[in-house]
Backbone of each chain as ProteinMPNN parsed JSONL, in Angstrom:
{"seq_chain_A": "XXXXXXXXXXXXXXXXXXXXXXXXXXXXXXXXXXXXXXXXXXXXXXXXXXXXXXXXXXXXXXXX", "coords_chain_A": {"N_chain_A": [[0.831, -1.208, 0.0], [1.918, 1.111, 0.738], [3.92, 1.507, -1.401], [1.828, 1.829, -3.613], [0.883, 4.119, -2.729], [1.488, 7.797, -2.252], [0.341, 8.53, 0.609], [0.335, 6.743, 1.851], [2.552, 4.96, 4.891], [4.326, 2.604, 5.808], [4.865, 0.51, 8.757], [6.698, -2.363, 10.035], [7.187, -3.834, 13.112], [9.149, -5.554, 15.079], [7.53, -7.344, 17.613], [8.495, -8.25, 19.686], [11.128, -7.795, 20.122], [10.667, -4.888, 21.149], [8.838, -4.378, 23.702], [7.929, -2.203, 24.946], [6.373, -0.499, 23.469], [5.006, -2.523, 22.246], [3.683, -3.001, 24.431], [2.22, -0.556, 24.692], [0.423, -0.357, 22.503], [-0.883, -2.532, 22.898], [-0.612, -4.936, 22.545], [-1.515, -8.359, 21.686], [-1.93, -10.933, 20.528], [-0.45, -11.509, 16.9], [-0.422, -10.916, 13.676], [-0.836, -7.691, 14.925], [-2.481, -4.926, 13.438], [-2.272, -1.16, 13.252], [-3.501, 1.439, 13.335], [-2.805, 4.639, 12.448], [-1.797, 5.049, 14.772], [-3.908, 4.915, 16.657], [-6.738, 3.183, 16.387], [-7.493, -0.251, 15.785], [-6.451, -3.48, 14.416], [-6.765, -7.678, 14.338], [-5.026, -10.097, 13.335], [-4.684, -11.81, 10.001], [-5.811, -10.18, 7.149], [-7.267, -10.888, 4.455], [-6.781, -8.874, 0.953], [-9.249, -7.009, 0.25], [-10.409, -7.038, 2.726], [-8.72, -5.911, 3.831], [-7.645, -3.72, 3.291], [-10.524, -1.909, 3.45], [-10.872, -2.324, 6.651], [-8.313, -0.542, 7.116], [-8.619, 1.72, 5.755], [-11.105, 2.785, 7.274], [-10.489, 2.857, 9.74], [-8.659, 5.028, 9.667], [-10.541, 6.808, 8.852], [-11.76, 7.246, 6.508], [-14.131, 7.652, 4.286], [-15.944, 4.853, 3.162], [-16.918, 3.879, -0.496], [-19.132, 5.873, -1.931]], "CA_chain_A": [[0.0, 0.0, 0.0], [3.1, 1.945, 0.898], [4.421, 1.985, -2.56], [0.562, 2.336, -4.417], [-0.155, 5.529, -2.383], [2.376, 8.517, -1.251], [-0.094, 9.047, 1.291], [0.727, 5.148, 3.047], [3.624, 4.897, 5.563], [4.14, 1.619, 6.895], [6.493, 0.192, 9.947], [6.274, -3.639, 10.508], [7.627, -3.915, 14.356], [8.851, -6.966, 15.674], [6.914, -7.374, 18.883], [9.152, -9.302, 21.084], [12.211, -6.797, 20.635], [9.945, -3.976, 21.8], [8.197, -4.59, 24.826], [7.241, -1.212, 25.526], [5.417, -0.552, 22.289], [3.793, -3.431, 22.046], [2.648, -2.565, 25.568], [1.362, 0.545, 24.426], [-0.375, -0.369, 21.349], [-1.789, -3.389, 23.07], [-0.314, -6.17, 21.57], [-2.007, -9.366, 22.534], [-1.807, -11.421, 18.899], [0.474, -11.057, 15.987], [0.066, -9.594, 13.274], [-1.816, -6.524, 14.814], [-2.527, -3.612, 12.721], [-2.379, -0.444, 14.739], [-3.735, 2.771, 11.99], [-2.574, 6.193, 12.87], [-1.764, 5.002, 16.372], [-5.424, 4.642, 16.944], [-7.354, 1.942, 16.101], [-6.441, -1.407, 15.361], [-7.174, -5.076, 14.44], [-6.119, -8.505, 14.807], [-5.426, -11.216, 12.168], [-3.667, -11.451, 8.544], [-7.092, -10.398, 6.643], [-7.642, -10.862, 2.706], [-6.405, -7.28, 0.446], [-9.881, -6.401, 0.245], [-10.552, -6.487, 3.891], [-8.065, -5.289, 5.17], [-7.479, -1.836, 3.235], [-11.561, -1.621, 4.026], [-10.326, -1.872, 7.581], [-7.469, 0.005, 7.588], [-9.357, 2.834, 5.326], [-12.383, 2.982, 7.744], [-9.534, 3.365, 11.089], [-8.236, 6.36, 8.924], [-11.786, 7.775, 8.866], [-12.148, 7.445, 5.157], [-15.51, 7.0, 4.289], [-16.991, 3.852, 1.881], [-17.495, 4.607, -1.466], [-20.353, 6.567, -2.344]], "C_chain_A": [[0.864, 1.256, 0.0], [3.567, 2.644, -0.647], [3.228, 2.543, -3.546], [0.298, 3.765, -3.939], [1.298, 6.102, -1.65], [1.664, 8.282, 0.283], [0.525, 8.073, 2.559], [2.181, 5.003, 3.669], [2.614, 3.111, 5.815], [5.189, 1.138, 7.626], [5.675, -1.407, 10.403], [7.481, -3.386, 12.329], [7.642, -5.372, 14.701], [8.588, -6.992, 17.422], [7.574, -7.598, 19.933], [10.269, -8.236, 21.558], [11.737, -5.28, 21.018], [8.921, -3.731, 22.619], [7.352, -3.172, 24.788], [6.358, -0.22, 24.037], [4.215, -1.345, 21.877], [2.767, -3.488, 23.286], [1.531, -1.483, 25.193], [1.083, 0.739, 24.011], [-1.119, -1.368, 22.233], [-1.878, -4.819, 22.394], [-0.523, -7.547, 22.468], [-1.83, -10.764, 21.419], [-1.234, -10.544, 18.081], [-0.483, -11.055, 15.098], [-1.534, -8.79, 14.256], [-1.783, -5.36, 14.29], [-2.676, -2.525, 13.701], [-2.447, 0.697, 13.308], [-3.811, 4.26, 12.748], [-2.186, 6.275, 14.482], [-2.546, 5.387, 17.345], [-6.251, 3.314, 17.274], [-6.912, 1.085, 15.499], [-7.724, -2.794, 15.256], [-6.228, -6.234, 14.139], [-6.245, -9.427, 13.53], [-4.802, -10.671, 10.828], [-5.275, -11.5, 7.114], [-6.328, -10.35, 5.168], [-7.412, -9.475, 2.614], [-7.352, -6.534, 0.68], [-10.343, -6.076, 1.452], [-9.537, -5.788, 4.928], [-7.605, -3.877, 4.965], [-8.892, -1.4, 3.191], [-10.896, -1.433, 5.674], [-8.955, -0.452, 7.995], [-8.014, 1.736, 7.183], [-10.164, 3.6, 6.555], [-11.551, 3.668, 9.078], [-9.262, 4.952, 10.269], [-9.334, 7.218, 9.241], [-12.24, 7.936, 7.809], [-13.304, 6.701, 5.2], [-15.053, 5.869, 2.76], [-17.018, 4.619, 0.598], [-19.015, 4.698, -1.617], [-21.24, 5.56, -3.193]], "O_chain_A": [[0.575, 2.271, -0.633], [3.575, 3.833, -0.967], [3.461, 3.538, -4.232], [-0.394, 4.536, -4.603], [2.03, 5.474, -0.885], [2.415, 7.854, 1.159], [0.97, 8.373, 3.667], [3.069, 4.922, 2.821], [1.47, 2.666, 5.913], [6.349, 1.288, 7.244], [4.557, -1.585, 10.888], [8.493, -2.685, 12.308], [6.714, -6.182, 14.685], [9.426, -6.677, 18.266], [7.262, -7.173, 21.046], [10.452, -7.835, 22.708], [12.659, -4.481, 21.181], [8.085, -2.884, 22.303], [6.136, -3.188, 24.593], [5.822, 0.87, 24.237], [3.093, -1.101, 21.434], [1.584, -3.829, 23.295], [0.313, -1.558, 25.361], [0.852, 1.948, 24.021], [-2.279, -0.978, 22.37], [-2.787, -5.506, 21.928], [0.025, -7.822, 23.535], [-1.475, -11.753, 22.06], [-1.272, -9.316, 18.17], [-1.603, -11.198, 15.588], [-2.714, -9.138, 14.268], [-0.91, -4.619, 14.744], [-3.114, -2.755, 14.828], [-1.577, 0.733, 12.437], [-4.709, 4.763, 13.422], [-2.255, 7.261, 15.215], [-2.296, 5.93, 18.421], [-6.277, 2.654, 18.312], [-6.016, 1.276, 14.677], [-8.874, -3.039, 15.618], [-5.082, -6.005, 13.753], [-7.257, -9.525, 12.835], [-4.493, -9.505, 10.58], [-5.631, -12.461, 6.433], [-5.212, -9.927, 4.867], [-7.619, -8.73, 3.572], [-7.097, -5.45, 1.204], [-10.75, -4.92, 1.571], [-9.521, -5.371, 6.086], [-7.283, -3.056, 5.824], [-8.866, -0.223, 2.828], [-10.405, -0.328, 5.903], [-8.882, 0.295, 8.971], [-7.903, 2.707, 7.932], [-9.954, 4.785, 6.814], [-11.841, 4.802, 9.459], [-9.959, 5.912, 10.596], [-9.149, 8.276, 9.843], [-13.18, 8.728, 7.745], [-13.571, 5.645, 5.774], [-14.276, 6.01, 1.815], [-17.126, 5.845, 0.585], [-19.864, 3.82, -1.46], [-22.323, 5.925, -3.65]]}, "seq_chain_B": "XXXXXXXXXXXXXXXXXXXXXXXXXXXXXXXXXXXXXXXXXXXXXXXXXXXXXXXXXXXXXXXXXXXXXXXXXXXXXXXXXXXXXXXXXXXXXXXXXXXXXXXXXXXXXXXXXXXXXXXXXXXXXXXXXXXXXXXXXXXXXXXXXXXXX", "coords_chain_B": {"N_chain_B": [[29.492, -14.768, 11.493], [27.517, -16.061, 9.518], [24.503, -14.663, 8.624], [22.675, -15.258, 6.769], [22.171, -18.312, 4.664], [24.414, -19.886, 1.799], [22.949, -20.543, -0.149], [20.743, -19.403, 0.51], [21.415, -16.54, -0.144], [22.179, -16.832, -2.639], [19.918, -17.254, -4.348], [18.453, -14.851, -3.436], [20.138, -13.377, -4.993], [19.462, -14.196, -7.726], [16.81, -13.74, -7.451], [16.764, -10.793, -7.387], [18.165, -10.473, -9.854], [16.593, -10.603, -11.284], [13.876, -9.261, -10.885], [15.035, -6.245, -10.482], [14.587, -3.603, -10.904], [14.86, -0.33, -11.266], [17.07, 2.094, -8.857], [17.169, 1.583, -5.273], [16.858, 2.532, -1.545], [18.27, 1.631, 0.866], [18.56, 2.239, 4.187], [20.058, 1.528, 7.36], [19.319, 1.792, 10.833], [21.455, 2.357, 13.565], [22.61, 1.158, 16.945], [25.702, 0.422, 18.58], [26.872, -3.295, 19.075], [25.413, -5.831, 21.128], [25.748, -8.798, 23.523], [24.477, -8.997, 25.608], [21.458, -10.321, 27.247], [19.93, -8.866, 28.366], [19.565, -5.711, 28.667], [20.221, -2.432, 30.281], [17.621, 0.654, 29.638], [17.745, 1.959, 26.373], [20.336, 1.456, 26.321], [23.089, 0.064, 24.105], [22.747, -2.93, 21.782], [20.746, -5.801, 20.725], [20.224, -6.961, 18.344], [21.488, -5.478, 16.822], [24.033, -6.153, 15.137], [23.297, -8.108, 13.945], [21.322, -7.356, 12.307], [22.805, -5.329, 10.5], [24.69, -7.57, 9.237], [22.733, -8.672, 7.609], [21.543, -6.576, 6.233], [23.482, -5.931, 4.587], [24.299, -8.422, 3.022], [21.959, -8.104, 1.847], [22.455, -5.979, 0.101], [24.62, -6.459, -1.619], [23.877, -8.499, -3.07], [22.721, -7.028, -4.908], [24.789, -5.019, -6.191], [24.576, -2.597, -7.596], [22.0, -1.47, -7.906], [21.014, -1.256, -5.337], [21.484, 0.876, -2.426], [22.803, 1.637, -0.055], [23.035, 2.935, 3.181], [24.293, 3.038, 6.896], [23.378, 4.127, 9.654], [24.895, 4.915, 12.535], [23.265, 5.729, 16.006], [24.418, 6.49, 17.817], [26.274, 7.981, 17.322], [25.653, 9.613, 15.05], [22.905, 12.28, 15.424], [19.622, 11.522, 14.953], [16.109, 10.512, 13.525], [15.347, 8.54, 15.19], [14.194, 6.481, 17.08], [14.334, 3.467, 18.325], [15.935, 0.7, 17.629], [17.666, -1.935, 16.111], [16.732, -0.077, 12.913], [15.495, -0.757, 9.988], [15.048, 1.376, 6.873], [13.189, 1.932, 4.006], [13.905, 3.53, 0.976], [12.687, 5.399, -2.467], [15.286, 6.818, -4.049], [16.311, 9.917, -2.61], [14.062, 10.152, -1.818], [11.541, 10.488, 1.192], [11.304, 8.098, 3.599], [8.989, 5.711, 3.573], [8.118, 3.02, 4.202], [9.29, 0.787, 6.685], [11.378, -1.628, 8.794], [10.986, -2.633, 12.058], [13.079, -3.598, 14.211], [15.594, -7.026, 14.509], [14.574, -8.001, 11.238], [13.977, -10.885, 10.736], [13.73, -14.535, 9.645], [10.213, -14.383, 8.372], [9.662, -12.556, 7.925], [12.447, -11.474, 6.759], [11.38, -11.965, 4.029], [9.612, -9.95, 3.582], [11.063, -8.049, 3.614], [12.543, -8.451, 1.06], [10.656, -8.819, -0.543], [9.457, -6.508, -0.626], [11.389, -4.403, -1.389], [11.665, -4.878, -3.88], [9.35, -4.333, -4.901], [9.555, -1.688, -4.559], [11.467, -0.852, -6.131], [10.982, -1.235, -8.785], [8.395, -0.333, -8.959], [5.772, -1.91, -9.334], [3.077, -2.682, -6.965], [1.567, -4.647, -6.952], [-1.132, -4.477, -6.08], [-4.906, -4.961, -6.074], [-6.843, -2.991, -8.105], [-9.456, -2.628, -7.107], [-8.117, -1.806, -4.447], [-6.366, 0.095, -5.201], [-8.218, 2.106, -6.199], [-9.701, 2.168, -3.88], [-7.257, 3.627, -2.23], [-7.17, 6.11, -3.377], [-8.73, 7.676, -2.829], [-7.871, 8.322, -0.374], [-6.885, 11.199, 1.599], [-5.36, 12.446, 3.994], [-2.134, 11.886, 5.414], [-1.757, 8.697, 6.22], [-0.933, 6.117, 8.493], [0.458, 3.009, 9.099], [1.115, 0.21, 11.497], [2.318, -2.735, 11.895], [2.296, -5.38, 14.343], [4.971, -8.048, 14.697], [6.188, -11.214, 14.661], [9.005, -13.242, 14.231], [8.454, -15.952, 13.288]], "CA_chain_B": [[28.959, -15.534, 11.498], [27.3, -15.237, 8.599], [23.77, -14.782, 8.326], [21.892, -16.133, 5.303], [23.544, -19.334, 4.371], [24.935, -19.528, 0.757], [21.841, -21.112, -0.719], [19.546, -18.036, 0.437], [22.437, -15.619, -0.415], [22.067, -17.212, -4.108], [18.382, -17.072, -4.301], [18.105, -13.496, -3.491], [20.655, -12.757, -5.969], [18.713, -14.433, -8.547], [15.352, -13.134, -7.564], [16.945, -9.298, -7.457], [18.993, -10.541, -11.085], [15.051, -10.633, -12.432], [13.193, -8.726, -10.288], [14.826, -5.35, -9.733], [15.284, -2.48, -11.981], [15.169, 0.642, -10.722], [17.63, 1.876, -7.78], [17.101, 1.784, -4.518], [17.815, 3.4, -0.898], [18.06, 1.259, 2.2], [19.064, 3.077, 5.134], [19.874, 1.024, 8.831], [19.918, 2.382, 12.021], [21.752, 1.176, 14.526], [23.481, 0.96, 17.839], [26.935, -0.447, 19.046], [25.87, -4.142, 19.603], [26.136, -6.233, 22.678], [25.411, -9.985, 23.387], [24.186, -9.239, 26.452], [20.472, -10.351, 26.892], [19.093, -7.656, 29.376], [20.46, -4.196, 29.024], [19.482, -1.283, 30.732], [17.538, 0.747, 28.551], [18.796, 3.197, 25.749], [22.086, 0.713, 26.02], [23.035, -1.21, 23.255], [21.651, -3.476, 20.96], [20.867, -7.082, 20.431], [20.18, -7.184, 17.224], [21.932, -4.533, 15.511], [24.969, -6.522, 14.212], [22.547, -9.097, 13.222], [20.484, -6.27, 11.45], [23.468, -4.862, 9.706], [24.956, -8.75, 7.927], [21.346, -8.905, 6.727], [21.342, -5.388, 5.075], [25.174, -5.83, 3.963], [23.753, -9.425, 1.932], [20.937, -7.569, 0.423], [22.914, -5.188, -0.54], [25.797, -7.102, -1.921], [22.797, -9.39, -3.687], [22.348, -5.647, -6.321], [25.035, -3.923, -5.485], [24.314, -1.393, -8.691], [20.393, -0.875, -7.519], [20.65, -1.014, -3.797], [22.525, 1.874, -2.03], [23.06, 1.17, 1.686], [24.216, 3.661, 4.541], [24.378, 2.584, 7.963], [23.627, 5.344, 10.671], [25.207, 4.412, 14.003], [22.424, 6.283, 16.217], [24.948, 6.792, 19.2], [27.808, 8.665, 16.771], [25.102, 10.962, 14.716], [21.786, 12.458, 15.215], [18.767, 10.953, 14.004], [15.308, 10.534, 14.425], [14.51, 7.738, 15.237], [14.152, 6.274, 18.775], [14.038, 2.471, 17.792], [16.868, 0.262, 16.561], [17.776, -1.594, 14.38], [15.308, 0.371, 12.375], [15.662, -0.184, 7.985], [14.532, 2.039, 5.744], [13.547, 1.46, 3.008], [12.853, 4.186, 0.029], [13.232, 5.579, -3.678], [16.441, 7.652, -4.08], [16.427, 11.02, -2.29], [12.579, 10.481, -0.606], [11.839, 10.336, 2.673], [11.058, 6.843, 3.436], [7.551, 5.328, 4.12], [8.776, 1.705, 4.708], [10.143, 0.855, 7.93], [11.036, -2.348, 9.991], [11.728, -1.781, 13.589], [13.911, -4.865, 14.79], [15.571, -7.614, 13.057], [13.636, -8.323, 10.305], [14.268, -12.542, 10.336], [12.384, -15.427, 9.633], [9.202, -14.297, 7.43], [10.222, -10.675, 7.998], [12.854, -10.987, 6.178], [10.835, -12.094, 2.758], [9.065, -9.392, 3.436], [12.306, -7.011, 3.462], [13.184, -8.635, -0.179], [9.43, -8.676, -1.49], [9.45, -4.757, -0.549], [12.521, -4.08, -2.083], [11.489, -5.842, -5.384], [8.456, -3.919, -4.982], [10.102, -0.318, -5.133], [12.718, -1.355, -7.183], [10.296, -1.658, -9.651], [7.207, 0.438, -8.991], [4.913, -2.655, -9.107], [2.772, -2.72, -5.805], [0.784, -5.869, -7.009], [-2.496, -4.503, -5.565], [-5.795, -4.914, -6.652], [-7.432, -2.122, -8.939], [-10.101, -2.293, -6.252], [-7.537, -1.422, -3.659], [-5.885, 1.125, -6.142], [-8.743, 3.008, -6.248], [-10.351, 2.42, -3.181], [-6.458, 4.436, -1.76], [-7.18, 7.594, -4.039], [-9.82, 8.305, -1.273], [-7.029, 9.085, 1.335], [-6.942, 12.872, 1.63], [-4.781, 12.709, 4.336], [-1.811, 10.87, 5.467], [-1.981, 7.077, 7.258], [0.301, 5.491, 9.247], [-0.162, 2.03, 9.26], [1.754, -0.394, 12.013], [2.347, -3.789, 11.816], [3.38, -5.818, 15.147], [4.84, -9.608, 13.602], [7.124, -11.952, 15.47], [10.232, -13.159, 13.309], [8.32, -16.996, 13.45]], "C_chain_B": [[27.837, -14.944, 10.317], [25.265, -15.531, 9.017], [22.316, -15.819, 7.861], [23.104, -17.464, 4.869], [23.239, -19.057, 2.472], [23.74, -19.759, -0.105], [21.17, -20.043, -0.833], [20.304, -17.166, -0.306], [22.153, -15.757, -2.164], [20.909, -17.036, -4.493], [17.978, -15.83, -4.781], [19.051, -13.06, -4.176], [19.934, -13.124, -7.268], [17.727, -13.605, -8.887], [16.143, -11.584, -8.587], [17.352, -8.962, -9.041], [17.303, -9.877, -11.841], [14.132, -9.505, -12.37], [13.386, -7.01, -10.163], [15.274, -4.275, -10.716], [15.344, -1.127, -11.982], [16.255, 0.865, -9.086], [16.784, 2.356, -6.684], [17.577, 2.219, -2.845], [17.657, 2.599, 0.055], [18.954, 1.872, 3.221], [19.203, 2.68, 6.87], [20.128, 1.727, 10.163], [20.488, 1.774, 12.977], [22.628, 1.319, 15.808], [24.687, 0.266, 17.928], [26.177, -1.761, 19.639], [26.468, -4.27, 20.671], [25.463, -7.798, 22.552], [24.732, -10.332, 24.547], [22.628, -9.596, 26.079], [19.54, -9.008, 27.11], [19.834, -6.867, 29.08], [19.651, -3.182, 29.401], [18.95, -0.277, 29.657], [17.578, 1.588, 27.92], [20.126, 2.887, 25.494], [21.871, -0.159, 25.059], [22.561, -1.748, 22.918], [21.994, -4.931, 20.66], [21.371, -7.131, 19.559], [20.767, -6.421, 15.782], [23.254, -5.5, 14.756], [24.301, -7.569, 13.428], [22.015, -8.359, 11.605], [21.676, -5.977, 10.284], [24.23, -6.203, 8.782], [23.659, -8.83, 7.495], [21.396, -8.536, 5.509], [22.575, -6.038, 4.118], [24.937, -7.102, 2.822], [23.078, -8.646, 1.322], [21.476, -6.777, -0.286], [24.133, -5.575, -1.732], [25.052, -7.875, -3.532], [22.888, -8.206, -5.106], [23.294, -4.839, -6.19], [24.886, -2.223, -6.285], [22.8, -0.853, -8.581], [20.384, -0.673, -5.731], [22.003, -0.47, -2.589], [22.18, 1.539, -0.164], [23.556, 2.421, 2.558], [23.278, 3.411, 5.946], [24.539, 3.97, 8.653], [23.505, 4.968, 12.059], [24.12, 6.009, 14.855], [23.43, 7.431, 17.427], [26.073, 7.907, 18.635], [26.461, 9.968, 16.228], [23.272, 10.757, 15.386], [21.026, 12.303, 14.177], [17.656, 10.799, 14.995], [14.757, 9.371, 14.276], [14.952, 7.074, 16.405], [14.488, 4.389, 18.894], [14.953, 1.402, 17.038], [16.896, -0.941, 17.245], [16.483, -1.157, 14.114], [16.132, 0.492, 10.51], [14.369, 0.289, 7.708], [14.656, 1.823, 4.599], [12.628, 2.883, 1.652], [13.475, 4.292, -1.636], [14.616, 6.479, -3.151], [16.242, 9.156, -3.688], [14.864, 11.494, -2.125], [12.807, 9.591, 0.093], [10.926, 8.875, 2.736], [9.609, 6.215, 4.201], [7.634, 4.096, 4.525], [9.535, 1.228, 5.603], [10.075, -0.72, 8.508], [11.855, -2.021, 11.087], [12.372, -3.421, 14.17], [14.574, -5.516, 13.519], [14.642, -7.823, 12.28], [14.033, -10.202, 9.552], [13.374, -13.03, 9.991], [12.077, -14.819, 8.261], [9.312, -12.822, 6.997], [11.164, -10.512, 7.341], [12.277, -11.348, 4.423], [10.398, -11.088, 2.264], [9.725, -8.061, 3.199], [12.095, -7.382, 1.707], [11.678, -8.494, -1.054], [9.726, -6.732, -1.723], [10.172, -4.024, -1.253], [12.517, -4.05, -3.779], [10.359, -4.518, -5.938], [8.687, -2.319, -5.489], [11.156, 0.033, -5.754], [11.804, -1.356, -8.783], [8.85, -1.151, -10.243], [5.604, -0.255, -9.221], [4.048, -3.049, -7.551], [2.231, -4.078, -5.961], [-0.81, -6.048, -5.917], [-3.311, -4.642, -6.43], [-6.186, -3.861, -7.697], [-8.487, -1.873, -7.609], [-9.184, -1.319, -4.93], [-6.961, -0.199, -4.303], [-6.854, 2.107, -5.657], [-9.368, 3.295, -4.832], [-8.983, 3.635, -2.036], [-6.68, 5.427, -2.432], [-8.582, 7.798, -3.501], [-9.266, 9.052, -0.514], [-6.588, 10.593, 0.423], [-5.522, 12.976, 2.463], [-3.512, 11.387, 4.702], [-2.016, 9.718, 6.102], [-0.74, 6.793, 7.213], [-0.401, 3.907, 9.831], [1.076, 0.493, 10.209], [1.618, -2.002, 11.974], [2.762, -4.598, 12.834], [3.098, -7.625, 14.302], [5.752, -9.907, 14.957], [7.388, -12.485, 14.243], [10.104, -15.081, 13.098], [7.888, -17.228, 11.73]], "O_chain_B": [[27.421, -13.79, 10.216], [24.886, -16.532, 9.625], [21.49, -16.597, 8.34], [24.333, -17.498, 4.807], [22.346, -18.396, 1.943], [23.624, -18.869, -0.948], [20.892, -19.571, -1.936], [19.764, -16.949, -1.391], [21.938, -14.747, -2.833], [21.019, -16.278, -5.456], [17.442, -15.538, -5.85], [18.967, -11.836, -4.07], [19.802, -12.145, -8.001], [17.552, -12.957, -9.919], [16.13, -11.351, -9.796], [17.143, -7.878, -9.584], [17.09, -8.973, -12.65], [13.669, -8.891, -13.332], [12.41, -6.323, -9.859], [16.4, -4.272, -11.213], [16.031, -0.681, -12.901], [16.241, -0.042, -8.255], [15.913, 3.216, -6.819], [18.803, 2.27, -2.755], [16.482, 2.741, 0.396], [20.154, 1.961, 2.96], [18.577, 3.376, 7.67], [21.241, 2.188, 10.419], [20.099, 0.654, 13.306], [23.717, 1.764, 15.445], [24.702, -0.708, 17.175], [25.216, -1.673, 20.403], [27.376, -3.642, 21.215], [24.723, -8.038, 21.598], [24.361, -11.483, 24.773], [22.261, -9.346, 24.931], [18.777, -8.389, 26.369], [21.017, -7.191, 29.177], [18.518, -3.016, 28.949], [19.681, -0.198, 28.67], [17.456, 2.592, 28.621], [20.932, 3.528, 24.819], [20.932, -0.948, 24.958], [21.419, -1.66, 23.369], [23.132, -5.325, 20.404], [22.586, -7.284, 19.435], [20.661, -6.561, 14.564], [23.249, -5.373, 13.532], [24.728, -7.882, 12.317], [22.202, -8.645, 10.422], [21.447, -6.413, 9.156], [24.391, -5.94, 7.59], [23.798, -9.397, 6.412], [21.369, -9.096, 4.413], [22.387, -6.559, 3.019], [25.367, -6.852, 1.696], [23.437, -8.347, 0.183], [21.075, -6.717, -1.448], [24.371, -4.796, -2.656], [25.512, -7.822, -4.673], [23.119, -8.642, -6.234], [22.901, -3.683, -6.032], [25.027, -1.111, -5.777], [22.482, 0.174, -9.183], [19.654, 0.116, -5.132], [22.973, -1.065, -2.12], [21.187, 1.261, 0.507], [24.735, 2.736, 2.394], [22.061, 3.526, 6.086], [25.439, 4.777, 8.423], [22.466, 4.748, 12.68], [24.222, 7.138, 14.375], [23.247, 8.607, 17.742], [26.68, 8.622, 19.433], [26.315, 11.019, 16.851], [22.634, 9.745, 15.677], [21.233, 12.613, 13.004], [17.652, 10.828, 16.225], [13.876, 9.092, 13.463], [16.147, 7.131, 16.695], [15.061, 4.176, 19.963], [14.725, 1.229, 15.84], [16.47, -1.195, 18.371], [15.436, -1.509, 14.656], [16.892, 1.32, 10.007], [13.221, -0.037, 8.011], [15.706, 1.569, 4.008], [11.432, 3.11, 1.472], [14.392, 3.592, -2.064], [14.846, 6.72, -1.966], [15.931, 9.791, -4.696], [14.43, 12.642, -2.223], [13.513, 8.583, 0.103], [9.985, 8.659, 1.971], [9.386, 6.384, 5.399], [7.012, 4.013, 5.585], [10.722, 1.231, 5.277], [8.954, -1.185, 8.719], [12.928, -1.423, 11.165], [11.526, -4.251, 14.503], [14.498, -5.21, 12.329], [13.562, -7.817, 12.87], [14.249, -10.57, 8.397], [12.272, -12.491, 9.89], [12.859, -14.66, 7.323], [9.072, -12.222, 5.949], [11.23, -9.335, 6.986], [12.993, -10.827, 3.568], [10.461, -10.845, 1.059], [9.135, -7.105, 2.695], [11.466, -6.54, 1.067], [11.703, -8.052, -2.203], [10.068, -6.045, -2.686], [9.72, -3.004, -1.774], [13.169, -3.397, -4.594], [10.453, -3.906, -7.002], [8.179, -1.815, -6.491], [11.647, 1.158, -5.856], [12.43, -1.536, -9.828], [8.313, -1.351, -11.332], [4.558, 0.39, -9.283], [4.656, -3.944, -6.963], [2.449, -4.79, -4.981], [-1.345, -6.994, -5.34], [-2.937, -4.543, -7.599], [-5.326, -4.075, -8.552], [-8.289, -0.8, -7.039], [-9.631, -0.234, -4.558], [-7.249, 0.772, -3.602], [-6.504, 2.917, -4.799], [-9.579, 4.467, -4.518], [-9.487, 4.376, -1.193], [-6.018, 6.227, -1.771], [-9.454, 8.184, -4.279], [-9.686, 10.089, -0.001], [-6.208, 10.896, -0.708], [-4.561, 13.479, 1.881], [-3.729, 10.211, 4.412], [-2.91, 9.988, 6.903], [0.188, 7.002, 6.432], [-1.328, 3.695, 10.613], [1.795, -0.153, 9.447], [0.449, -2.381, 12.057], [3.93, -4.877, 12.565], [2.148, -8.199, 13.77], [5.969, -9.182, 15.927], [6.607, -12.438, 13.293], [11.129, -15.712, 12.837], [7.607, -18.35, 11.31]]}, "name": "protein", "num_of_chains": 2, "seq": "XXXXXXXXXXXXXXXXXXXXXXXXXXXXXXXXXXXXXXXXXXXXXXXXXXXXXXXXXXXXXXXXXXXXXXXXXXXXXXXXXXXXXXXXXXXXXXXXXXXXXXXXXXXXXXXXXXXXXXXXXXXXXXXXXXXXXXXXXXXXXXXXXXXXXXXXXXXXXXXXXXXXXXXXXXXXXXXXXXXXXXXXXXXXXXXXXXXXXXXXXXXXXXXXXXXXX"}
C-alpha cells in the first residue's frame, strides 16, 4: 500500500524486541494492525478487507 | 557468522537478477551491539549486528540498484528512537517503509518482497484497492506488530 499511495507509511515492528510498544499499542496477537496510532485489528485479513479496515480506522468513508 | 547461508544468499541474488530495476535506498539504524540479553535501557543493541549482515547481503545481492548507509544512532543524530530500524525508500525520498527490529524469519521475505516492490514500482495490488487508496486525503500510518516466526 506503501508503494501504491504517497499518502501510506508503513512500519512492521517486531513485537518481542519492543516490549514497551507493544505494551502501548496493546499487543495481545500477531500480526496486529495499529492505523494512525489509533485503532487497530487482529489477524492477517484478505487485500480487500483489510485496506476496508485500515481505510475505515483512517476515517475514510466507503465509497459513495 | 554469517547470516543467510549460501543457498539463500544465491536465491536473493537471482530473484533481485530478475526482479529489480530501478535503484534503490536502504538506510539502517543502529546501535553499538552487545550480546548481552538484558540491558538497561537506551544501552546497546541485540540485534543490531545481526540487522546490519542482513542489510550488507541484500545489498551485496544488487550492489548497482541497492545503495546502503548505515547510521550508528549513538555517533550521529537521528530521528529515530528504535533500533535496528531499515529504511527502506526511492532515491532522495523520505522513506515510508520501515522495519523496527531484526527483520528474520518471514520478515525478512518481506524485506526482499518490498525491495522488489520499489525497485520496480509494481505494488501488485488490486485495482479495487488502487482506487479504493485515491480516497485518502490525508496521510496514514499504518503499524504492523509480527514476530520473526
Amino acid at each position: 500500500m506503501a508503494v501504491a499511495s504517497p499518502l501510506v507509511s508503513a512500519r512492521t515492528v517486531e513485537a518481542n524486541e519492543f516490549p514497551e510498544l507493544s505494551t502501548r499499542f496493546g499487543v495481545q496477537g500477531v500480526p496486529r494492525i495499529v492505523v494512525n496510532e489509533l485503532g487497530a485489528f487482529v489477524g492477517a485479513l484478505p487485500e480487500p478487507q483489510f485496506v476496508d479496515a485500515v481505510l475505515q480506522l483512517a476515517g475514510v468513508k466507503s465509497e459513495a | 557468522m554469517a547470516i543467510l547461508t549460501d543457498q539463500v544468499r544465491q536465491q536473493v541474488q537471482e530473484r533481485f537478477a530478475e526482479q529489480l530495476s530501478g535503484p534503490v535506498q536502504l538506510t539502517l539504524y543502529t546501535r553499538p551491539g552487545s550480546g548481552r540479553l538484558i540491558l538497561p535501557s537506551g544501552m546497546g543493541c541485540r540485534t543490531c549486528d545481526d540487522a546490519r549482515q542482513l542489510v550488507e547481503d541484500l545489498q551485496h545481492a544488487a550492489p548497482d540498484l541497492i545503495n546502503l548507509d548505515v547510521i550508528d544512532v549513538s555517533v550521529q543524530e537521528a530521528d529515530v528512537r528504535e533500533v535496528p530500524t531499515l529504511m527502506l525508500a526511492w532515491p532522495g525520498e523520505a522513506s515510508r517503509i520501515r522495519w523496527l527490529g531484526l527483520p528474520a524469519g518471514y520478515e525478512f521475505a518481506t524485506v526482499v518482497d518490498a525491495v522488489e516492490r520499489v525497485s520496480s514500482g509494481g505494488h501488485g495490488l488490486s485495482e479495487a484497492t488502487v482506487e479504493a487508496l485515491s480516497r485518502l486525503t490525508e496521510p496514514v500510518d499504518v503499524m504492523v506488530f509480527a514476530t520473526p516466526t
